[in-house]
C-alpha positions as CSV (number, residue, x, y, z in Angstrom):
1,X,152.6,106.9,34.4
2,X,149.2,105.5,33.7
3,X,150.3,101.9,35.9
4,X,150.7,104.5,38.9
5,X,147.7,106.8,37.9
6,X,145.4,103.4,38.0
7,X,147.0,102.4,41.3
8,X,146.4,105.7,42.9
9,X,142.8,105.6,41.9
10,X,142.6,101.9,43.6
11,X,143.5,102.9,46.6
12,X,140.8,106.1,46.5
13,X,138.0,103.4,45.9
14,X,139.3,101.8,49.0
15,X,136.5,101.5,52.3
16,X,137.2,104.1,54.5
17,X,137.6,101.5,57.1
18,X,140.1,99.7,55.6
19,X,142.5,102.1,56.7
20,X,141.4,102.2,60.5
21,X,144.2,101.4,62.9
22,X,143.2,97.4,63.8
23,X,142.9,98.7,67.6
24,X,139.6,101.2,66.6
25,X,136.3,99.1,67.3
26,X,133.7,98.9,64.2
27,X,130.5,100.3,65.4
28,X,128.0,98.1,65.3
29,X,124.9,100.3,65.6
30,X,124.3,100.1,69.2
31,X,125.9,102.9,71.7
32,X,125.8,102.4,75.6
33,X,123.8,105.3,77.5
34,X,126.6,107.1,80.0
35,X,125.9,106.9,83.5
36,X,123.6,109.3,85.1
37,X,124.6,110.3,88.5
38,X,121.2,111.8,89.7
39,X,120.9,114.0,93.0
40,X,118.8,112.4,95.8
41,X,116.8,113.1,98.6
42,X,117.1,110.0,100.9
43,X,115.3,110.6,104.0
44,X,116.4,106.6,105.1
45,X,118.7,107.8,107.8
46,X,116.7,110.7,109.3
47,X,114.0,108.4,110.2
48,X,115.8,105.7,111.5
49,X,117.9,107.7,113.7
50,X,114.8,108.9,114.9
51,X,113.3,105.6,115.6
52,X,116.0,104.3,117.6
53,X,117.1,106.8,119.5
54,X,112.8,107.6,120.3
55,X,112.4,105.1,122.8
56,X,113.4,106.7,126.4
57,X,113.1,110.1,125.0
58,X,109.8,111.6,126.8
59,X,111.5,114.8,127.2
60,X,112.6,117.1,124.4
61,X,116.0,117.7,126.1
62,X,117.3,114.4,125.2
63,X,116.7,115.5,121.5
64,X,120.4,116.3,120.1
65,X,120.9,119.5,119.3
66,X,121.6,121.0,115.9
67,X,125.0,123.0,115.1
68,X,125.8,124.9,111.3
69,X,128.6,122.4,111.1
70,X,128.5,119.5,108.4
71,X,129.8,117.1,111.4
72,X,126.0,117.3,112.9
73,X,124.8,115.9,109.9
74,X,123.9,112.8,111.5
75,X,122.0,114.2,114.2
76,X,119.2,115.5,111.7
77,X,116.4,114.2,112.1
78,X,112.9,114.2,110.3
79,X,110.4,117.2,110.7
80,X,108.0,115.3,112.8
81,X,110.8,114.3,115.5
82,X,110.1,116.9,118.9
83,X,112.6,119.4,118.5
84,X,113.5,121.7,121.0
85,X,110.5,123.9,120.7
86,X,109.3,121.9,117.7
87,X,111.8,123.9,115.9
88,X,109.7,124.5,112.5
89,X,112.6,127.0,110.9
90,X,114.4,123.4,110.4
91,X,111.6,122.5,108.0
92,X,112.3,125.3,105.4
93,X,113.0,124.1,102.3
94,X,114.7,126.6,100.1
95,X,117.3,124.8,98.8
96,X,117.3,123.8,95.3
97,X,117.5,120.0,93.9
98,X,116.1,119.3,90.9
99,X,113.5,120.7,87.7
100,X,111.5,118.4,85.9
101,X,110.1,119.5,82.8
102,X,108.1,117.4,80.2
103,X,108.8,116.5,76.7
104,X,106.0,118.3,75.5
105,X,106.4,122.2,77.2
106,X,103.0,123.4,78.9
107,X,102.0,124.7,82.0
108,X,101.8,123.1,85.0
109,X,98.4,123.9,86.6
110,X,98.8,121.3,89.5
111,X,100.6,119.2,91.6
112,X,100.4,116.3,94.0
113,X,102.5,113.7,96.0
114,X,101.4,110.8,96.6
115,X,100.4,109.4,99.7
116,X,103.2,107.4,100.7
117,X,105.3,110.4,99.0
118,X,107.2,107.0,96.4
119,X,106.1,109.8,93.4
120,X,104.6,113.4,92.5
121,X,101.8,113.6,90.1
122,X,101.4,116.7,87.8
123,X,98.3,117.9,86.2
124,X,99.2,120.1,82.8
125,X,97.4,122.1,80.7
126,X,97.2,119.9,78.2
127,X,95.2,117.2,79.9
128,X,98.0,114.8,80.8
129,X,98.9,113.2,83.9
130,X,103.0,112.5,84.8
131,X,104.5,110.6,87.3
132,X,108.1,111.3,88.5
133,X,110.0,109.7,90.9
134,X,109.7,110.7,94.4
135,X,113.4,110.0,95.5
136,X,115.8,110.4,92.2
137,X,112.6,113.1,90.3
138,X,113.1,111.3,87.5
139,X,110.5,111.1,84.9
140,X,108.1,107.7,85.3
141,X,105.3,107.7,83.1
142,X,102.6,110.0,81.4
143,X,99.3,109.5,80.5
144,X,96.5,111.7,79.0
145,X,94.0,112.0,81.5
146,X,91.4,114.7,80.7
147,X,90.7,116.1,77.1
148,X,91.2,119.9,78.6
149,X,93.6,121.4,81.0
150,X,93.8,120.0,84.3
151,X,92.9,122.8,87.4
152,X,93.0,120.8,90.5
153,X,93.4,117.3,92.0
154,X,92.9,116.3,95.4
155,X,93.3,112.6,97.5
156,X,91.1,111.2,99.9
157,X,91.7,110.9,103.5
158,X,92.0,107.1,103.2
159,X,94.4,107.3,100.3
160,X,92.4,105.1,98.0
161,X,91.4,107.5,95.8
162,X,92.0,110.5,93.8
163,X,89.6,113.5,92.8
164,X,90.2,115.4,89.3
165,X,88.8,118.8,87.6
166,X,89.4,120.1,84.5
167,X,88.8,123.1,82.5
168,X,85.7,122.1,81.0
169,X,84.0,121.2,84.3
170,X,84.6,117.3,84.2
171,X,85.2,115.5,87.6
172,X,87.2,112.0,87.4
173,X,87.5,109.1,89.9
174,X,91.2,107.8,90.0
175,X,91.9,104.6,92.2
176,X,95.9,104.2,93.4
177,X,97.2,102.5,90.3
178,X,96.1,105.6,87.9
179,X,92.4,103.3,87.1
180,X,90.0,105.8,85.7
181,X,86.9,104.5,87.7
182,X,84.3,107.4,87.1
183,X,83.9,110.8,85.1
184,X,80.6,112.6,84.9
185,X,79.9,116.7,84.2
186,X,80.0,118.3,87.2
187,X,80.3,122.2,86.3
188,X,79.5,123.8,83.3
189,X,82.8,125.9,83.5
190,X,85.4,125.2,84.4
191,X,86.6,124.1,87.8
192,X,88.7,125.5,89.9
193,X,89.2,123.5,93.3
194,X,88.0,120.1,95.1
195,X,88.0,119.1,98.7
196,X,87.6,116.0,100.8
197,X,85.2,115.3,103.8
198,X,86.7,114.4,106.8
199,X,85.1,110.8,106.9
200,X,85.6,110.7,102.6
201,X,81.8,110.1,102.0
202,X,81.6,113.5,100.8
203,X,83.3,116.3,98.6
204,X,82.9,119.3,96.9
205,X,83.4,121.2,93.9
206,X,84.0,125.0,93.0
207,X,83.8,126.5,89.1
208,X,83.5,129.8,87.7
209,X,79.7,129.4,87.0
210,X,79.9,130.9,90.9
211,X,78.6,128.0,92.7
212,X,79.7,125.4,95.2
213,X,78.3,122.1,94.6
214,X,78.6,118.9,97.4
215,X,78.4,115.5,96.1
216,X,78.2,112.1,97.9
217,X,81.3,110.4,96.8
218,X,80.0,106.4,97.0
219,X,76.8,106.5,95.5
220,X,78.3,109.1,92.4
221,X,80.8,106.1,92.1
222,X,78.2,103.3,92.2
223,X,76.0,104.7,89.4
224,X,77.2,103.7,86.3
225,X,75.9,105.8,83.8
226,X,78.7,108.3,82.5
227,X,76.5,111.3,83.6
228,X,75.2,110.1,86.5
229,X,76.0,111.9,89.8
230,X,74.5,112.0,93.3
231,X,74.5,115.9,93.7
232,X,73.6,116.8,97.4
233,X,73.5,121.2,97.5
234,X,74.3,123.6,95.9
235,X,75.5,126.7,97.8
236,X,75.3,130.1,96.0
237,X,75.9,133.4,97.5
238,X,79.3,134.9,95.9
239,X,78.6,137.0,93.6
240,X,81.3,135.4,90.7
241,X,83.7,132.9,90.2
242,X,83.9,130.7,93.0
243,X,88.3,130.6,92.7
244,X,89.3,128.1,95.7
245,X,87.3,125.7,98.8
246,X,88.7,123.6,101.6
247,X,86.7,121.8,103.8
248,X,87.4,121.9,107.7
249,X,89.7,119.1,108.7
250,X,87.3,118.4,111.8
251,X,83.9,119.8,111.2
252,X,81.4,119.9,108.4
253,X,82.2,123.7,107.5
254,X,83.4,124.7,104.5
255,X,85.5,127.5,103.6
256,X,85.2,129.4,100.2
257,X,86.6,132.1,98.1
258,X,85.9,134.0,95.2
259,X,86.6,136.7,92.9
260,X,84.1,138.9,94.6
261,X,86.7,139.5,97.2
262,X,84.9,137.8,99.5
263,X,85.5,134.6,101.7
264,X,82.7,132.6,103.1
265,X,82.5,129.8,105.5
266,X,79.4,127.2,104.7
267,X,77.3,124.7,106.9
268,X,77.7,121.9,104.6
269,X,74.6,119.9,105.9
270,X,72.6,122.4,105.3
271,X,73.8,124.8,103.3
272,X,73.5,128.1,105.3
273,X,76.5,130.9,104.9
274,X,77.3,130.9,108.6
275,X,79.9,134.0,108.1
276,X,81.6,136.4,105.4
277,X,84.9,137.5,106.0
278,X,85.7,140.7,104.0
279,X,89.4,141.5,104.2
280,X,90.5,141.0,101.1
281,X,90.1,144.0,98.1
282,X,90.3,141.4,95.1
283,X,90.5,137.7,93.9
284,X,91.1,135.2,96.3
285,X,93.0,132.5,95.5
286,X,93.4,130.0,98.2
287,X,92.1,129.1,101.4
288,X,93.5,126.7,103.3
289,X,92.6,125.3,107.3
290,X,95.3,124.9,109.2
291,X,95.5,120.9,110.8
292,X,94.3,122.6,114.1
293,X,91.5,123.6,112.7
294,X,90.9,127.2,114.1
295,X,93.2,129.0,111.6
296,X,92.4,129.8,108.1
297,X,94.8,131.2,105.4
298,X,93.6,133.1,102.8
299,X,96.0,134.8,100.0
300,X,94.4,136.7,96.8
301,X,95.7,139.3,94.2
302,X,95.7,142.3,96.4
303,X,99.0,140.5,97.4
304,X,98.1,140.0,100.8
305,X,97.9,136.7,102.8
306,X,95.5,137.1,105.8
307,X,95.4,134.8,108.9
308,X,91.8,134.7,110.5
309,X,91.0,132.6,113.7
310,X,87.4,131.2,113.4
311,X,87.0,130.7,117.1
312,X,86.6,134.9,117.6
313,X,86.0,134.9,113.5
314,X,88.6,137.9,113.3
315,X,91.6,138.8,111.5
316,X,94.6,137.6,113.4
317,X,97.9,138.4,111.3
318,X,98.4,139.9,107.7
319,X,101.6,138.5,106.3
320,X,103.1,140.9,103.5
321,X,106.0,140.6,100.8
322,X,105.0,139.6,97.2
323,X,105.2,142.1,95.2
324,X,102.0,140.5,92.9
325,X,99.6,138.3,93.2
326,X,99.8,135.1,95.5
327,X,98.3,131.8,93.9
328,X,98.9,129.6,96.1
329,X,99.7,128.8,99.8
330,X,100.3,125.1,101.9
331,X,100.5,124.5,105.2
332,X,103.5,121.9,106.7
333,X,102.0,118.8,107.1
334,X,103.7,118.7,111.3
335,X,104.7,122.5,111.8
336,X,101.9,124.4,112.5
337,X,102.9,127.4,112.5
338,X,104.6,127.2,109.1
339,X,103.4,127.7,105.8
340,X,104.3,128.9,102.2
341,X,103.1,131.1,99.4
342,X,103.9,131.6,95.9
343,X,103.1,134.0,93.6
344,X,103.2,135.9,90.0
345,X,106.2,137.3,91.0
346,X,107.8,134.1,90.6
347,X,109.2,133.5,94.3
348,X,108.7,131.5,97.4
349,X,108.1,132.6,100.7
350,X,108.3,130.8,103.8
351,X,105.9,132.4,107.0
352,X,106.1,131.5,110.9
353,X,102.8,132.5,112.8
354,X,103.1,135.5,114.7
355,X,106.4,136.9,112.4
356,X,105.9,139.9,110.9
357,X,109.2,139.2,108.7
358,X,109.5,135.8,106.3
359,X,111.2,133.4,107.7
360,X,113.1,132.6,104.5
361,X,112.9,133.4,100.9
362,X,113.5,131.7,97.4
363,X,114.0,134.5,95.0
364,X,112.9,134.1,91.3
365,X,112.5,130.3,92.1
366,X,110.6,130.3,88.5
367,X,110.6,132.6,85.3
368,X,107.2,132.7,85.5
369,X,104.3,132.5,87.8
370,X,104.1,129.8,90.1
371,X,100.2,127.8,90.3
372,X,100.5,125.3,93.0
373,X,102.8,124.4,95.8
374,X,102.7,121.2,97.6
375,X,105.1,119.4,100.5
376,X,106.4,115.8,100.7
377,X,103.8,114.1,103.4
378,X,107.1,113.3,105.5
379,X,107.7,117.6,105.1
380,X,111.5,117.4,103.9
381,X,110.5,118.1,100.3
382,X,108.6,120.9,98.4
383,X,107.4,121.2,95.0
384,X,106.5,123.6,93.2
385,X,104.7,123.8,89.6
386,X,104.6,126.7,87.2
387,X,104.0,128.8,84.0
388,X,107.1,127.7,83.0
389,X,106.3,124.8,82.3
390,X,108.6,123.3,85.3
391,X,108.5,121.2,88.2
392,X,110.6,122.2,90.8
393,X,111.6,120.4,93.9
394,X,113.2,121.9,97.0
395,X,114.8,120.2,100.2
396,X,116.0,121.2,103.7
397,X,119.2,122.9,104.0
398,X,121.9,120.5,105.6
399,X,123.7,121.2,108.6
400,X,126.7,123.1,106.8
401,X,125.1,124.6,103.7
C-alpha cells in the first residue's frame, strides 16, 4: 500500500506540462496581436473618376447623375466636382464611421485637420496634442503641448504654420512637423478663439479679459525673448467676454462676439467698430464668414443661428432647431450654401441657405455637449469633438445606404 501511496504522490509532483497532449504548443511568452480590420474612408476613386472624366466636361450635363442604388457607386464623385446644381445635399455627412477616444479621458475642447487632411489634430483639456490618422482614425501620436487646457487652434493660409490658445492665455507657434517655434502671454485669461489674416502677416486674439488684440505674426516670431510679442491694437468695446472672432476671408474686417449678446464687425487697421449687430438675446458662440464673403453666421445660447448679409448689414435668415445652446458652427469648404451646427443638446444639424427646415439631422451624435466641429479640406469627412471625451468622425452616405 505504501509502494502505490509513494507512486501516486510522484505523479502529483509531476509539471503540469508533462501531461500536455505533444500536439499543444508551449507558450513562450510572446502572443501575436489579431488582425484589426479597421473601417476606411478612401476618397482615391472619387477623385480620380473625377479627373478623368473632367476633361471635355464644360457643361454640368455631362456630369453623371446620381441614383439611391448601390450600382451608382462608382459614379460618386468628390464634393468639389459641378454637380447638377452644385448639388450640396450630397455633401451631408451624417453617417457614422468611427470614435476616437484617448487613453487618458478628458474633454475635447478643439479640433483640426490638417491641411492636406493625411491626420486630425485634437486639443484636450488637459494640455495635450493627438494625432489620428486621417484615412483608418487610428490613433498616431500624443504630445503635451500646453500646461492648461487647450481652447482653440487655428492654421495659416499658407499651411506652414499653426496658431494655439490655452486657458491661461498662452499663444504658441507650431511649424508642420509639431516644432514648438514660439510661446509668449498673450491674454491674461483665458482665450477663447484665434484667426488668420488673409495675406498671414497678421492675426488676432480673443479672451475673456473682453478685448480683441491683433498681432503681427513675423516679427512676434522673430523676437526671441519668451515674452516678447509685436502687439499692434487692441479693440475694446464689448462689454464682457470676448467668446469667438473670424477675420473676413477678403478684407481687413473683423468679426466679433461676445457674451454681451452683441456681435461687432472691426476695421482692423485702424481699429474703429464699423457696426453692431444686435440679434442675439445671450452668449454668442461663433461667428463664422462664409468663403464668399458677404455672409456671416452667428449661433449663441439663445439657441438661435442667425444669417446676416454685410452688403445691406441686415438679418437675412434665422435657422431654428436645437433645443440648447449651439457651440459651434462650420461652413463646407465648396458648398456655399451649407453649413453645420452643434450644440449642448448633443446633436448635429446640417442647414441649406434659404431652408427654413434642416436639411439632415444626427440625433444624440454625443452624450454630452459637442465644442467644435470641423470638415475634411476635401468636404467628405466631418469631425466632431466633445464633453465626452470623444472624437467622432462622419462620412457621406453612399449611394444605397
Amino acid at each position: 500500500m505504501s509502494s502505490t501511496n509513494d507512486s501516486t504522490m510522484m505523479e502529483t509532483r509531476q509539471p503540469h506540462y508533462a501531461k500536455a497532449p505533444a500536439s499543444r504548443e508551449i507558450f513562450d511568452g510572446k502572443r501575436m496581436r489579431k488582425a484589426v480590420v479597421r473601417r476606411t474612408v478612401d476618397f482615391n476613386n472619387s477623385s480620380m473618376r473625377w479627373m478623368l472624366d473632367r476633361p471635355g466636361q464644360d457643361t454640368e450635363k455631362d456630369v453623371p447623375a446620381l441614383q439611391p442604388a448601390a450600382e451608382y457607386i462608382p459614379n460618386l464623385l468628390p464634393p468639389q466636382a459641378p454637380y447638377m446644381d452644385n448639388m450640396p445635399i450630397s455633401s451631408v455627412c451624417t453617417k457614422f464611421v468611427h470614435t476616437s477616444v484617448n487613453k487618458v479621458r478628458c474633454p475635447i475642447n478643439t479640433c483640426r485637420w490638417t491641411p492636406e487632411g493625411r491626420r486630425l489634430i485634437t486639443g484636450a483639456s488637459t494640455g495635450e496634442f493627438t494625432l489620428w490618422n486621417g484615412f483608418t482614425f487610428n490613433f498616431e501620436t500624443i504630445l503635451q503641448a500646453h500646461d492648461s487646457a487647450v481652447r482653440t487652434m487655428i492654421w495659416s493660409h499658407d499651411e506652414n504654420w499653426m496658431l494655439t490658445g490655452d486657458h491661461k492665455g498662452i499663444v504658441k507657434y507650431w511649424q508642420s512637423n509639431m516644432n514648438n517655434l514660439k510661446a509668449f502671454v498673450a491674454h491674461e485669461e483665458a482665450i477663447r478663439d484665434i484667426t488668420f489674416a488673409v495675406s498671414d502677416l497678421k492675426f488676432a486674439t480673443c479672451s475673456d479679459d473682453g478685448t480683441i488684440k491683433i498681432w503681427d505674426f513675423l516679427r512676434t516670431a522673430e523676437a526671441k525673448d519668451f515674452t516678447a510679442c509685436d502687439e499692434e491694437r487692441q479693440l475694446k468695446g464689448h462689454g464682457w467676454d470676448v467668446r469667438c472672432i473670424e477675420w473676413h476671408p477678403q478684407f481687413p474686417i473683423v468679426a466679433s462676439g461676445s457674451k454681451d449678446s452683441l456681435v461687432k464687425i472691426w476695421d482692423a487697421k485702424t481699429g474703429r467698430n464699423l457696426t453692431t449687430l444686435h440679434g442675439h438675446k445671450n452668449t454668442v458662440e461663433k461667428v463664422r464668414w462664409n468663403r464668399n464673403g458677404y455672409w456671416l453666421a452667428t449661433c449663441g445660447r439663445d439657441q438661435l443661428i442667425k444669417l446676416y448679409d454685410i452688403r445691406m448689414m441686415q438679418e437675412l435668415q434665422t435657422f431654428r432647431g436645437h433645443k440648447r445652446e449651439v457651440t459651434s458652427c462650420q461652413w463646407h469648404p465648396y458648398h456655399e450654401t451649407l453649413f453645420v451646427s452643434g450644440g449642448w443638446d448633443c446633436n448635429i444639424f446640417f442647414w441649406l441657405v434659404g431652408a427654413s427646415e434642416p436639411a439632415a439631422v444626427i440625433p444624440e451624435a454625443h452624450e454630452s455637449a459637442i465644442w467644435d466641429l470641423d470638415w475634411h479640406p476635401i468636404g467628405h469627412i466631418l469631425v466632431s469633438s466633445s464633453n465626452d471625451h470623444a472624437t467622432k468622425f462622419w462620412t457621406r452616405n453612399r449611394p444605397g445606404d
